[in-house]
C-alpha positions in Angstrom: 108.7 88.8 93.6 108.7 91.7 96.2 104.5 92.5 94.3 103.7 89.1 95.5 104.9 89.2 99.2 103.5 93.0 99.1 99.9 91.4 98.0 100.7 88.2 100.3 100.7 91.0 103.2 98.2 92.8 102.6 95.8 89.7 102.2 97.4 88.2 105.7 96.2 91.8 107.5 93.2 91.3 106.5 92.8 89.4 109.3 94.2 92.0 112.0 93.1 94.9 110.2 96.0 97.0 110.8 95.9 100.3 109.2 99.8 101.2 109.7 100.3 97.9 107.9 97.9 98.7 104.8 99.3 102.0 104.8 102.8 101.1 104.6 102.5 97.8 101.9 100.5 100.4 99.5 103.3 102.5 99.5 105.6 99.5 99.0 103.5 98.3 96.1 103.3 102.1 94.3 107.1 102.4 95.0 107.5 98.4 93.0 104.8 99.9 90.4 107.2 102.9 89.8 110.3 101.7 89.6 108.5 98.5 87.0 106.9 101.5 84.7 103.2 100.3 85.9 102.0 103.8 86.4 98.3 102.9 86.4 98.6 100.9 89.3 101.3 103.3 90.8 98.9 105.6 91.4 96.1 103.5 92.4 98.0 102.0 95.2 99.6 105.8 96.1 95.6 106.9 96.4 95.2 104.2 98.7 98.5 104.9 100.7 97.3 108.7 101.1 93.0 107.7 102.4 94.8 105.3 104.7 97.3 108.2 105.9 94.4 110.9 105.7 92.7 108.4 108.2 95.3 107.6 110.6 96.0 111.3 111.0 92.4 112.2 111.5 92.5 109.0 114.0 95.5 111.3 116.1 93.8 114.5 115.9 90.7 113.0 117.2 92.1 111.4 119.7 94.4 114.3 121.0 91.2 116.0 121.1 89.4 113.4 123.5 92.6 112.9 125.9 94.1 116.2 125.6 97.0 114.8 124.8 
């Protein structure tokens, strides 16, 4: 059940194309693949979770180095 609202999410932020959002429902889903023994798709959605994180943080850096901030 908690796979299917995960998935429902992800396909409603398709629209708003948040990455926080993605970021945090793939790590929902790999914790729900875990815990369910799917380990394929575990790790799948815990590659995902980490480009999405690699990107937000590069996203920071870059703009800490344009504001100075």
């Amino acid at each position: 059940m908690a796979r299917k609202y995960a998935k429902g999410f992800l396909k409603y932020n398709e629209k708003f194309k948040n990455p926080v959002i993605d970021t945090d429902m793939h790590h929902v889903l790999f914790r729900i693949d875990s815990v369910q023994g799917n380990y394929e798709a575990a790790l799948k959605s815990y590659k995902k979770e980490m480009e999405l994180r690699k990107s937000l943080l590069q996203a920071e850096k870059d703009a800490h180095i344009v504001t100075g901030k």
